[in-house]
Backbone as XML, in Angstrom:
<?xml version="1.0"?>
<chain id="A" units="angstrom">
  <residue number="1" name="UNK">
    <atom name="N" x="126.486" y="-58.509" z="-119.575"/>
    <atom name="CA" x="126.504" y="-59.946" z="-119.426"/>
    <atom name="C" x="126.763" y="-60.339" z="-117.971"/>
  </residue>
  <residue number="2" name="UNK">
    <atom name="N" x="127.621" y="-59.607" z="-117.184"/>
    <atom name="CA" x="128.264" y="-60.478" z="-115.898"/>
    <atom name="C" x="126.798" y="-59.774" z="-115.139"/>
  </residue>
  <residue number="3" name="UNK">
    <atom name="N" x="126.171" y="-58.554" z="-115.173"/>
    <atom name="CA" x="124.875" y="-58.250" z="-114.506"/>
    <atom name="C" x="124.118" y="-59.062" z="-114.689"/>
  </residue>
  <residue number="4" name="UNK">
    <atom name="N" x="123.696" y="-59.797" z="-115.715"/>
    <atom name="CA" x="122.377" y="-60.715" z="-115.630"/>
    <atom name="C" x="122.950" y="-61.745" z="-115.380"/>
  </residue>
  <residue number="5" name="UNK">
    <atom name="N" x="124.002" y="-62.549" z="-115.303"/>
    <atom name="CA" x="124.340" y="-63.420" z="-114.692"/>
    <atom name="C" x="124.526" y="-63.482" z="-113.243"/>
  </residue>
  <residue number="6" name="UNK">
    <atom name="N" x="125.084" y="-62.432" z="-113.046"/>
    <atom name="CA" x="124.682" y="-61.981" z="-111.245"/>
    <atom name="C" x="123.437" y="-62.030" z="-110.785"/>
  </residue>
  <residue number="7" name="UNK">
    <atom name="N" x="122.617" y="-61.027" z="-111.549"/>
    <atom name="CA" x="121.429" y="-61.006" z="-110.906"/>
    <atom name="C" x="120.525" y="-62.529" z="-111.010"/>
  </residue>
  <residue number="8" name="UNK">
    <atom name="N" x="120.216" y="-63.382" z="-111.909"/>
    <atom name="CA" x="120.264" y="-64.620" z="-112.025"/>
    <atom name="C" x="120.602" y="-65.737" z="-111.065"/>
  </residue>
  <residue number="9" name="UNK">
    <atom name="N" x="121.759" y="-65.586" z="-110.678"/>
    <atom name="CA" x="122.560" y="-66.369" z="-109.805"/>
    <atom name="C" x="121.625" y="-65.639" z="-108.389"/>
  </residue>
  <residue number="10" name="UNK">
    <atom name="N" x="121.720" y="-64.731" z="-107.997"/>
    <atom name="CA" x="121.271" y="-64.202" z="-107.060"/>
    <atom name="C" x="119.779" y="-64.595" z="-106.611"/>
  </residue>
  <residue number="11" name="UNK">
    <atom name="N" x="119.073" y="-63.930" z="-107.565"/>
    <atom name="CA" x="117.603" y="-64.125" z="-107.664"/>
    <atom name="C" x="116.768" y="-65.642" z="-108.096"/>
  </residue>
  <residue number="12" name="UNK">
    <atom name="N" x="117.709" y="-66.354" z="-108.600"/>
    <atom name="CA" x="117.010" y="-67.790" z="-108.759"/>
    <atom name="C" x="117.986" y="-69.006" z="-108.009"/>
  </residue>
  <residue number="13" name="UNK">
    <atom name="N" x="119.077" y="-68.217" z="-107.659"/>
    <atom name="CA" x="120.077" y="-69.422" z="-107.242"/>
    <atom name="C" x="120.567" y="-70.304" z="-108.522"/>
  </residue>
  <residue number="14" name="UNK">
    <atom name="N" x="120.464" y="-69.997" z="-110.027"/>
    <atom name="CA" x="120.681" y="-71.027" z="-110.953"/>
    <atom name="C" x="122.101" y="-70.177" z="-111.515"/>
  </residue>
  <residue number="15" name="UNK">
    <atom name="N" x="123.325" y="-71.227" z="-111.833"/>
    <atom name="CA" x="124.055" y="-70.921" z="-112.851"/>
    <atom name="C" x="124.208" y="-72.045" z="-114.005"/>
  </residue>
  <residue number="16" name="UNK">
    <atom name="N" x="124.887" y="-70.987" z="-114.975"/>
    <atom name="CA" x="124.812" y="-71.900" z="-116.082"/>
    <atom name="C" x="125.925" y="-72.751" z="-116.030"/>
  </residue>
  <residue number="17" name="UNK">
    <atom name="N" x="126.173" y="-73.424" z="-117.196"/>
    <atom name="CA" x="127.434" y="-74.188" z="-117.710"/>
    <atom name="C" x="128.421" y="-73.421" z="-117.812"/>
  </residue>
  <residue number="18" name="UNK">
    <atom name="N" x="128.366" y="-72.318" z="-118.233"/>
    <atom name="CA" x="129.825" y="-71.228" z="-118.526"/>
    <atom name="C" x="130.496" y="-71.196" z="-117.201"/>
  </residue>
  <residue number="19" name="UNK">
    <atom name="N" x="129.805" y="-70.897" z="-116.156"/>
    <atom name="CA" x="130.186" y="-70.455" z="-115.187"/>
    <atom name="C" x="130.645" y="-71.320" z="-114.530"/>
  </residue>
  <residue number="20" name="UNK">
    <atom name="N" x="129.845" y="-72.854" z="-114.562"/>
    <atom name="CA" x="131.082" y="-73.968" z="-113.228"/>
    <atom name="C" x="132.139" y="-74.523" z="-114.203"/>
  </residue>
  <residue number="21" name="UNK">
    <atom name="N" x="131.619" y="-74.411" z="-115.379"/>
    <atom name="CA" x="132.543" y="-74.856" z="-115.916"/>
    <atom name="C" x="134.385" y="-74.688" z="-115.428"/>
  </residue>
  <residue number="22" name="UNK">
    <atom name="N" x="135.407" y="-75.814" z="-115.642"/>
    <atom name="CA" x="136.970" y="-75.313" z="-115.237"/>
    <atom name="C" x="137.572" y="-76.237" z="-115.465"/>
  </residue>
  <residue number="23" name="UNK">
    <atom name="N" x="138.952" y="-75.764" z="-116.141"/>
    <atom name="CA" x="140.126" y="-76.945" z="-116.836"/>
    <atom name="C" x="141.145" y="-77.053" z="-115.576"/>
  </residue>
  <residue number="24" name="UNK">
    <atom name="N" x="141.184" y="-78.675" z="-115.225"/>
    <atom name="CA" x="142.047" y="-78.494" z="-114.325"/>
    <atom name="C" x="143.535" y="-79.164" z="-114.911"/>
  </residue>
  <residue number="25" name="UNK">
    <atom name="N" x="144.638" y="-78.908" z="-114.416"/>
    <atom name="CA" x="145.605" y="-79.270" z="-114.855"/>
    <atom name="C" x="146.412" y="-79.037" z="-113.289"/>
  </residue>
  <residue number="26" name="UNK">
    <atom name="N" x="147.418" y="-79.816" z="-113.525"/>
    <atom name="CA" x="148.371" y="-80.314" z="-112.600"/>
    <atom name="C" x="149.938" y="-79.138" z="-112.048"/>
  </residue>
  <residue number="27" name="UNK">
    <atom name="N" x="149.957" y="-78.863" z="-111.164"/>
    <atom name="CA" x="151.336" y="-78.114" z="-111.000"/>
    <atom name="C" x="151.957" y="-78.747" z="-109.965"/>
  </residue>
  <residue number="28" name="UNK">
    <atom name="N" x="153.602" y="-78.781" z="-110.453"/>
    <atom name="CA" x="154.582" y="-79.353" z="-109.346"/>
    <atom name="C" x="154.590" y="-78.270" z="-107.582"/>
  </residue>
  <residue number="29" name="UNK">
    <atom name="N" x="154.518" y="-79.153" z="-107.083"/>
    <atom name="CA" x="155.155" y="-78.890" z="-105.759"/>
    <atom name="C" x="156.422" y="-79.235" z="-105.322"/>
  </residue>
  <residue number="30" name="UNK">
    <atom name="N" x="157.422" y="-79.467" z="-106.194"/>
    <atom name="CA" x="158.567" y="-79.056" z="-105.642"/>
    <atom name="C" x="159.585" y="-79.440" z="-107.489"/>
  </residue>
  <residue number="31" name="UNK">
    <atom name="N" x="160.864" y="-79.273" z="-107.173"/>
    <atom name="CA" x="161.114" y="-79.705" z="-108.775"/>
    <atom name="C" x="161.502" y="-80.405" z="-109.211"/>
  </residue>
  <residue number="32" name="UNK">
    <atom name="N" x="161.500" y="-81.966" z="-108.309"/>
    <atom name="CA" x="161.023" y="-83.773" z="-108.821"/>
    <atom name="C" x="159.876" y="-83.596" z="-109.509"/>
  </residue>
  <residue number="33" name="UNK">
    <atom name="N" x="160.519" y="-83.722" z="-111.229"/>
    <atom name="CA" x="159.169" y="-83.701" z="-111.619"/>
    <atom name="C" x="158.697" y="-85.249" z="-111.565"/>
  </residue>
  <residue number="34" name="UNK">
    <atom name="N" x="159.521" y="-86.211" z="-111.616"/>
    <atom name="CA" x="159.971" y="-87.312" z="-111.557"/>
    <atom name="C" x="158.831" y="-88.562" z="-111.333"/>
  </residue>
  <residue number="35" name="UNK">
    <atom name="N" x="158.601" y="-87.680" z="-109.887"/>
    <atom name="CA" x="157.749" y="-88.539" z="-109.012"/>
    <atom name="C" x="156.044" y="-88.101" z="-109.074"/>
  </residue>
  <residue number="36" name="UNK">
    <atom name="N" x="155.252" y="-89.155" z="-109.005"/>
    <atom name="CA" x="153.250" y="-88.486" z="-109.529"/>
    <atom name="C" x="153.053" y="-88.117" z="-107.652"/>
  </residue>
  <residue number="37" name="UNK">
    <atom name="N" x="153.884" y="-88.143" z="-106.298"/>
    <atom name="CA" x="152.896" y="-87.377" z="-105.758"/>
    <atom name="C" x="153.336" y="-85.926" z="-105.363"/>
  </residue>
  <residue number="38" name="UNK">
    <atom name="N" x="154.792" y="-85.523" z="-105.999"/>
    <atom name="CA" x="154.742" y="-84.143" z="-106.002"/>
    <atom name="C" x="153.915" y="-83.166" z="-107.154"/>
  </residue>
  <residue number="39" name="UNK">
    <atom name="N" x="152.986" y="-83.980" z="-107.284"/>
    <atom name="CA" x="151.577" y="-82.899" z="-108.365"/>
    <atom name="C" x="150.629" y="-83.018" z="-107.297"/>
  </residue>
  <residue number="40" name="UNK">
    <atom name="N" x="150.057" y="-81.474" z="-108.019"/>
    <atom name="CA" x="148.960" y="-81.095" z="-107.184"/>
    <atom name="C" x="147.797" y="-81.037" z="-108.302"/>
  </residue>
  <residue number="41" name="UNK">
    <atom name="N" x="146.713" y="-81.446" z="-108.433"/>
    <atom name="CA" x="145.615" y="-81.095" z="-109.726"/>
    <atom name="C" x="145.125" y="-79.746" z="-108.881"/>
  </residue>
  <residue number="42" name="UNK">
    <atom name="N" x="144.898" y="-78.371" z="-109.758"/>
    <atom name="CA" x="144.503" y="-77.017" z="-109.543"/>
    <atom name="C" x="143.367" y="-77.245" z="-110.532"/>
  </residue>
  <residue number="43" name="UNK">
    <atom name="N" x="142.197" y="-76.514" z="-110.483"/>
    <atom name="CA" x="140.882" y="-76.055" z="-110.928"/>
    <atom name="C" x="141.163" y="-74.558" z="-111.805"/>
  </residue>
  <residue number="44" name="UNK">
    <atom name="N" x="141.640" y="-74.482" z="-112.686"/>
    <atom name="CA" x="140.964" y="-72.836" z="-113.423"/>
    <atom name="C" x="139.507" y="-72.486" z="-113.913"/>
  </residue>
  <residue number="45" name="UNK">
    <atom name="N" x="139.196" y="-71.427" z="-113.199"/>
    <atom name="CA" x="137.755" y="-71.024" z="-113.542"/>
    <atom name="C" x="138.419" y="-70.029" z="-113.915"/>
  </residue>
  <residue number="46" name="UNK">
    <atom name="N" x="137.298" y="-69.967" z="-114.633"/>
    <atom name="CA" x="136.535" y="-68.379" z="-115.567"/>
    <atom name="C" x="136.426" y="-67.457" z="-115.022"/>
  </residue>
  <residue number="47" name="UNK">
    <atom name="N" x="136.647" y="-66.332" z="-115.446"/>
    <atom name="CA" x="136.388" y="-64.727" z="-115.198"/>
    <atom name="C" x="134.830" y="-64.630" z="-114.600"/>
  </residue>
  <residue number="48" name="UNK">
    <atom name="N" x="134.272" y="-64.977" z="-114.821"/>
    <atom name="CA" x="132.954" y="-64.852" z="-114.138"/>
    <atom name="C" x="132.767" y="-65.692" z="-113.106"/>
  </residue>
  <residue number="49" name="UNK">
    <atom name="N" x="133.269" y="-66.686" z="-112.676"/>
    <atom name="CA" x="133.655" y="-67.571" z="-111.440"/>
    <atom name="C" x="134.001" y="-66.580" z="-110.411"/>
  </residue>
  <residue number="50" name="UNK">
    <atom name="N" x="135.372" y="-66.200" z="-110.620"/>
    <atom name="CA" x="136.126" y="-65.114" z="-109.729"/>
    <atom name="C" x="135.405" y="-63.982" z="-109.693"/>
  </residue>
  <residue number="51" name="UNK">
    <atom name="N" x="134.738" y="-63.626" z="-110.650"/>
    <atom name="CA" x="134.463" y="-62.332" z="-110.029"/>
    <atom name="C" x="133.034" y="-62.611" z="-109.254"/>
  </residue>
  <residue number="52" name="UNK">
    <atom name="N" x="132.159" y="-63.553" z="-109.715"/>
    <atom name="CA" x="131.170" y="-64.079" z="-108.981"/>
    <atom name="C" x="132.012" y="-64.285" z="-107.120"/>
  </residue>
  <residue number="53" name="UNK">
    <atom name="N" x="132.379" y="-65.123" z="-107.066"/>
    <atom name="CA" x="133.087" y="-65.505" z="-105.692"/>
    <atom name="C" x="133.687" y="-64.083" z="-105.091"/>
  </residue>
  <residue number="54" name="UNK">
    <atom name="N" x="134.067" y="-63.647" z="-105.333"/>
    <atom name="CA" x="134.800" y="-62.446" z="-104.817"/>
    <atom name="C" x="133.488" y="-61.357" z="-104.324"/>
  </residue>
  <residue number="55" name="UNK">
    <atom name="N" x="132.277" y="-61.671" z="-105.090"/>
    <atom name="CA" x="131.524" y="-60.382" z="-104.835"/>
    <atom name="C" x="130.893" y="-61.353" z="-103.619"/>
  </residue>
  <residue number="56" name="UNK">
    <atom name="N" x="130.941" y="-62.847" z="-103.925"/>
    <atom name="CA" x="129.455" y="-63.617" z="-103.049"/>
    <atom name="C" x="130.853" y="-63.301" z="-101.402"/>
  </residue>
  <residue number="57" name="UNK">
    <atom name="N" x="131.970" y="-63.461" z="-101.632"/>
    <atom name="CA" x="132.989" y="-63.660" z="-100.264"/>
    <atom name="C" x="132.156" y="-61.785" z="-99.677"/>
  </residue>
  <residue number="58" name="UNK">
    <atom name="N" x="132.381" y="-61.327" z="-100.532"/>
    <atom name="CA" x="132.119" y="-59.523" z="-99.598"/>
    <atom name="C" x="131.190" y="-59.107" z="-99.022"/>
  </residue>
  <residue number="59" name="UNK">
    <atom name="N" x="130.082" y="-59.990" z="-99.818"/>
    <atom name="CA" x="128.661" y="-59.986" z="-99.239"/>
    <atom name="C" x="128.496" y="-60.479" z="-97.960"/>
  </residue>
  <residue number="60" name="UNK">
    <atom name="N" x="129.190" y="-61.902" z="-97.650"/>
    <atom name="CA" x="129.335" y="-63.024" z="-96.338"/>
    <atom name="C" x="130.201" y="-62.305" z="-95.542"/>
  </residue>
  <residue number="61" name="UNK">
    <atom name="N" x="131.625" y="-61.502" z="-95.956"/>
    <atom name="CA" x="132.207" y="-61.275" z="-94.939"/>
    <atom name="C" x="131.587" y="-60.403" z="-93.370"/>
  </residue>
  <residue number="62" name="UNK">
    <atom name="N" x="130.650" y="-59.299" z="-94.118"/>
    <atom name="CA" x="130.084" y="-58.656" z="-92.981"/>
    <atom name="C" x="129.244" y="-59.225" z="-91.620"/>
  </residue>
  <residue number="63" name="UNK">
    <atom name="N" x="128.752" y="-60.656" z="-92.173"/>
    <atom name="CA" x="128.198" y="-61.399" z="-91.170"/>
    <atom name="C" x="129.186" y="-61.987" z="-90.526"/>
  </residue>
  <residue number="64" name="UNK">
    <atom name="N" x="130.439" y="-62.410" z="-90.750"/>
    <atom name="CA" x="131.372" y="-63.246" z="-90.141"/>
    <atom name="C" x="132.435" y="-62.576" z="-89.254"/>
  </residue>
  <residue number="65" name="UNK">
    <atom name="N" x="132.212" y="-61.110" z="-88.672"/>
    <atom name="CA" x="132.572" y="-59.914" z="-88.226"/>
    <atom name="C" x="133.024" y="-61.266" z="-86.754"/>
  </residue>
  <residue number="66" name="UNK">
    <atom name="N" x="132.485" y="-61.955" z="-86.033"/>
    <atom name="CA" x="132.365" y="-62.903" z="-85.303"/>
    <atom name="C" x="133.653" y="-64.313" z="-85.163"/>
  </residue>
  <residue number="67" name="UNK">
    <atom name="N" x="134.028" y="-64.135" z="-86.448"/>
    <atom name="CA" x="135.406" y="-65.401" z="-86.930"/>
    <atom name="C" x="136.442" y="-64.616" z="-86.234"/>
  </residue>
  <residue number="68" name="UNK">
    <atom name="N" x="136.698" y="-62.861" z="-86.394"/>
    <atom name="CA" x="137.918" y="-62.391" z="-86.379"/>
    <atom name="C" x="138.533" y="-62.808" z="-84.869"/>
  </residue>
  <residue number="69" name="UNK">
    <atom name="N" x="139.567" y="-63.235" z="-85.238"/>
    <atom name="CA" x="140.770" y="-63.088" z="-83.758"/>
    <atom name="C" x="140.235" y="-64.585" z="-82.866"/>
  </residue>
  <residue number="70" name="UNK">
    <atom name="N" x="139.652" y="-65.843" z="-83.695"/>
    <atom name="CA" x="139.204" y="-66.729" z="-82.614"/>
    <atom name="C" x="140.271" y="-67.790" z="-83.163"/>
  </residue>
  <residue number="71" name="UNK">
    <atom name="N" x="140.532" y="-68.459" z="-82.514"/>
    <atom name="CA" x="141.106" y="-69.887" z="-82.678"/>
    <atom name="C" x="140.596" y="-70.494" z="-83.061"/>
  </residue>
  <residue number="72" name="UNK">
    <atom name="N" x="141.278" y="-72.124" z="-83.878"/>
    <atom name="CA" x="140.444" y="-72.873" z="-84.831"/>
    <atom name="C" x="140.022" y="-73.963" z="-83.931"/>
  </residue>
  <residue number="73" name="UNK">
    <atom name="N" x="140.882" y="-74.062" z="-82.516"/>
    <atom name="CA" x="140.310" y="-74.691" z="-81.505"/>
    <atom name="C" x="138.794" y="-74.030" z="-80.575"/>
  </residue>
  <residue number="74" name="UNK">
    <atom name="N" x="139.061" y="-73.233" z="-80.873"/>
    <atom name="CA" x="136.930" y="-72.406" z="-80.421"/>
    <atom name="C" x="136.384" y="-73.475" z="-81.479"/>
  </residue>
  <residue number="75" name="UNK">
    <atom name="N" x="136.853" y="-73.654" z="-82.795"/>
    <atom name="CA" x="135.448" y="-74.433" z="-83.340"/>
    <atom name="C" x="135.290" y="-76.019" z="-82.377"/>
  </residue>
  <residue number="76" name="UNK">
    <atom name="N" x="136.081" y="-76.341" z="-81.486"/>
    <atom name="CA" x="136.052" y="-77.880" z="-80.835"/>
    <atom name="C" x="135.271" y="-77.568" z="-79.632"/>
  </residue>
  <residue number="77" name="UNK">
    <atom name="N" x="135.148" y="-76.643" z="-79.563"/>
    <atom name="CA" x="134.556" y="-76.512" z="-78.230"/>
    <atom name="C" x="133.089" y="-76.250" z="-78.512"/>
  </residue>
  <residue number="78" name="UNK">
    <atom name="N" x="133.170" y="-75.215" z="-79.523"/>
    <atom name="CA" x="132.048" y="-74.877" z="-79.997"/>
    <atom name="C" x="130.683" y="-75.971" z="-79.944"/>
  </residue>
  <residue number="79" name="UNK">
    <atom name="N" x="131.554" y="-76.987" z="-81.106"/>
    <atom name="CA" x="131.092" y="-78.214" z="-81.446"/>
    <atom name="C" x="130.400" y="-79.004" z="-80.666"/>
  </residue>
  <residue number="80" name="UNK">
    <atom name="N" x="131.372" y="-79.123" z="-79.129"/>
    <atom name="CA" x="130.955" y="-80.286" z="-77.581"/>
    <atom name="C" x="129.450" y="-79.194" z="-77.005"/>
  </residue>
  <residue number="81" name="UNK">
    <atom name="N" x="129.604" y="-77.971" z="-76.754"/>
    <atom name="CA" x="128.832" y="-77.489" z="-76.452"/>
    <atom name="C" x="127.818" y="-77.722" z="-77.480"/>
  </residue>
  <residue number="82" name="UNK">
    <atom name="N" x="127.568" y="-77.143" z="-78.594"/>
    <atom name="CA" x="126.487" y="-77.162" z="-79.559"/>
    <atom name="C" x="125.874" y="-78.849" z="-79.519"/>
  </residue>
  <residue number="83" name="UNK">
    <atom name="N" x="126.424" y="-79.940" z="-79.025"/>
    <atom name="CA" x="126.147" y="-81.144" z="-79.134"/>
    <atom name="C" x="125.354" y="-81.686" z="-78.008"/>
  </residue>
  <residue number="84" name="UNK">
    <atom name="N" x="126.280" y="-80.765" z="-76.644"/>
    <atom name="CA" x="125.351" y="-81.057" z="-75.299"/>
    <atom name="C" x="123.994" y="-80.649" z="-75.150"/>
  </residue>
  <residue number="85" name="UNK">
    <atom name="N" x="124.081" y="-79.586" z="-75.420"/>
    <atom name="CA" x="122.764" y="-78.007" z="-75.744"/>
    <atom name="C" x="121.672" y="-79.203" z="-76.731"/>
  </residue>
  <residue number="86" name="UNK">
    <atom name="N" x="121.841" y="-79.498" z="-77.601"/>
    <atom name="CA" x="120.846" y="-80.411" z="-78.527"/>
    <atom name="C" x="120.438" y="-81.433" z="-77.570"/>
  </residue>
  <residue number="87" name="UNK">
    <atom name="N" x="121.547" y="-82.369" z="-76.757"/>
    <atom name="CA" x="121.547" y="-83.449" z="-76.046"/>
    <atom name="C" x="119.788" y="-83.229" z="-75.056"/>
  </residue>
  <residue number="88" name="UNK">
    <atom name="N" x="121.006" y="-81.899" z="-74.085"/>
    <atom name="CA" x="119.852" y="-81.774" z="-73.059"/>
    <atom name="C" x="118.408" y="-81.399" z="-73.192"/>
  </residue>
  <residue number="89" name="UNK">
    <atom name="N" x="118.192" y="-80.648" z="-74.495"/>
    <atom name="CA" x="117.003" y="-80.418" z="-74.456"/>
    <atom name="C" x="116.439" y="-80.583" z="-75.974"/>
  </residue>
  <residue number="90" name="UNK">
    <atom name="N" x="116.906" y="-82.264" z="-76.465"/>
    <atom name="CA" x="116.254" y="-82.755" z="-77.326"/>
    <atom name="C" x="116.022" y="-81.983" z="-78.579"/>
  </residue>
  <residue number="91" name="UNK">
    <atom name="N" x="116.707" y="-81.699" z="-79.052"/>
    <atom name="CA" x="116.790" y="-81.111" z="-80.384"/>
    <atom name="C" x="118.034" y="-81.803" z="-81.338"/>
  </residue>
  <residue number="92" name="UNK">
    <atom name="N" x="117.435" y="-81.737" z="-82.494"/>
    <atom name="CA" x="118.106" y="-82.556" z="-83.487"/>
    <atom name="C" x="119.391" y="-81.792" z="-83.854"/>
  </residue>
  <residue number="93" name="UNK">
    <atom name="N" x="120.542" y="-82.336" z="-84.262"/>
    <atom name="CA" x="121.346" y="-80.856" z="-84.326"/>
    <atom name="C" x="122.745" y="-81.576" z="-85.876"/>
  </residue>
  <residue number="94" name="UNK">
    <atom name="N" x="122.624" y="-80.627" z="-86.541"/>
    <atom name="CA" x="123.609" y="-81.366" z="-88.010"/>
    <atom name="C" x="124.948" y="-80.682" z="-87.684"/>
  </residue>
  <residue number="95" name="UNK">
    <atom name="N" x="126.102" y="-80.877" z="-88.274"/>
    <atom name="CA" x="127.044" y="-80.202" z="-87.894"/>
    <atom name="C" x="128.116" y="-80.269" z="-89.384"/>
  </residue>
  <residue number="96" name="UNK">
    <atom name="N" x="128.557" y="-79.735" z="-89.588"/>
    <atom name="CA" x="129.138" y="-79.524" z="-90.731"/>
    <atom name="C" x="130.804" y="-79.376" z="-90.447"/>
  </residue>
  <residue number="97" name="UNK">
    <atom name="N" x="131.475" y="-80.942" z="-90.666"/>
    <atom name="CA" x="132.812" y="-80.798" z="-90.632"/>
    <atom name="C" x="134.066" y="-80.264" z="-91.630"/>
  </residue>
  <residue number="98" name="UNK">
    <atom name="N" x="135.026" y="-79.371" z="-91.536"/>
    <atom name="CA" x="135.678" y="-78.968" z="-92.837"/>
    <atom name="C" x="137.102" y="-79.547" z="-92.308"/>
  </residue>
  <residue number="99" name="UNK">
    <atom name="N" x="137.977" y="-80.217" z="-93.613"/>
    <atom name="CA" x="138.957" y="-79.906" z="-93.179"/>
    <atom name="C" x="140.209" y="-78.844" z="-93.739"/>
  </residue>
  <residue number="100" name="UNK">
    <atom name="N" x="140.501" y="-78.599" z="-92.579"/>
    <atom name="CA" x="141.279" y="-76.982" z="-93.280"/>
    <atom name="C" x="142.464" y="-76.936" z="-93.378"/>
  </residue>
  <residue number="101" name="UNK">
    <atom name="N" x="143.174" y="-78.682" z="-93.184"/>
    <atom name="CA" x="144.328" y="-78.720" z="-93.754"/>
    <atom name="C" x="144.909" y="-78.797" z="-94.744"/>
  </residue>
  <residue number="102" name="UNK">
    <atom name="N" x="143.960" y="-79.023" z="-95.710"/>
    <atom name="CA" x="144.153" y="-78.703" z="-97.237"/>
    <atom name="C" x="144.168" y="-77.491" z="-97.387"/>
  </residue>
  <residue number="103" name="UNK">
    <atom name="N" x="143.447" y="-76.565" z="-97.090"/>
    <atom name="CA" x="143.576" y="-74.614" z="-96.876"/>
    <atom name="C" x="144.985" y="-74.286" z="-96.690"/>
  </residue>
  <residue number="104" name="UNK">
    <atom name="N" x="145.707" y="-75.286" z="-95.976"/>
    <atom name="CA" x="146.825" y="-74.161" z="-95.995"/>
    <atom name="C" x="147.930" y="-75.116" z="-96.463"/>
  </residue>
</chain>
C-alpha cells in the first residue's frame, strides 16, 4: 500500500484524501489553561503523511548541500542582489517569502 501510494504521488504528483487528510486539536503552551492565547492548534497526520515527508525531506536534502553553515541574513542579501540582477537586465523575477518565526 505505502509503495503505490509513493509511487503515485511521485509519478503523477496526485494524492488522495487519506493522505492530506489531519485532526487538529489544540495543546497548551504553558499551564494557564485559563486563558485561549496560551493554545496552540497542532495538525496530526497519518502514518503515510510522515513517512511520505520524511522520504520527500531526504530526497531534497542532497540538493540543499548549499543551506549548510549560512546565515538567515544571506537570505536578505541574497534577495537585494537577486532583485538588482532582474532590475539591470530586465528580467522578471518572483520571490518567495517565508516566515521562520513560527519554525522556531
Amino acid at each position: 500500500m505505502f509503495l503505490l501510494a509513493f509511487q503515485t504521488i511521485f509519478s503523477l504528483g496526485l494524492t488522495s484524501d487519506v493522505i492530506n487528510k489531519g485532526m487538529i486539536t489544540l495543546i497548551s503552551k504553558s499551564e494557564d489553561h485559563s486563558k485561549l492565547g496560551n493554545w496552540r492548534p497542532i495538525t496530526l497526520l497519518g502514518s503515510i503523511y510522515n513517512f511520505f515527508a520524511e522520504i520527500l525531506a531526504r530526497k531534497i536534502q542532497v540538493h540543499l548541500h548549499f543551506m549548510m553553515g549560512r546565515s538567515i541574513m544571506d537570505n536578505n542579501f541574497l534577495a537585494q542582489e537577486s532583485l538588482e540582477w532582474a532590475v539591470e537586465n530586465g528580467h522578471d523575477l518572483i520571490m518567495l517569502l517565508l516566515d521562520f518565526e513560527k519554525n522556531f
